[in-house]
Residue, then its C-alpha position, 0 to 999 in steps of 0.5 A: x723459605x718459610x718452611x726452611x725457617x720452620x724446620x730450622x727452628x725445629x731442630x734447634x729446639x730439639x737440640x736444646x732440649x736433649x742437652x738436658x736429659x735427666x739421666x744426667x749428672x748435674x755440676x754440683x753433684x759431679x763436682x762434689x762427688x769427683x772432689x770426695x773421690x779425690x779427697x779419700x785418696x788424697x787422704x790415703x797419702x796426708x789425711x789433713x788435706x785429704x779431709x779437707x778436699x773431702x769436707x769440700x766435697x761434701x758441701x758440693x753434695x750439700x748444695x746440689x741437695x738443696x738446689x733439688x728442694 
């Protein structure tokens, strides 16, 4: 029973870790990047609210850049 309870603890640490690769994208970067996308195309249709959705973008980059300090 011991060695069930092991290996089960072994593979939860397992799952935990690969849930964190680094090739990923983190949210502030995703976030801001998706929003700068949608921003220049929104922008494409009424340039006021596209700047806007693109400003906020930017800021989104902004924040994941300082969280990598």
């Amino acid at each position: 029973m011991d060695q069930l309870v092991q290996k089960a603890g072994a593979v939860r640490a397992h799952d935990n870790t690969a849930s964190t690769a680094k090739g990923s994208i983190s949210g502030n970067l995703r976030i801001g990047i998706i929003l700068l996308l949608v921003g220049l195309l929104v922008g494409l249709i009424n340039s006021f609210v596209g700047s806007i959705i693109a400003i906020i973008g930017i800021v989104f980059i902004v924040l994941w850049l300082l969280d990598e300090l």
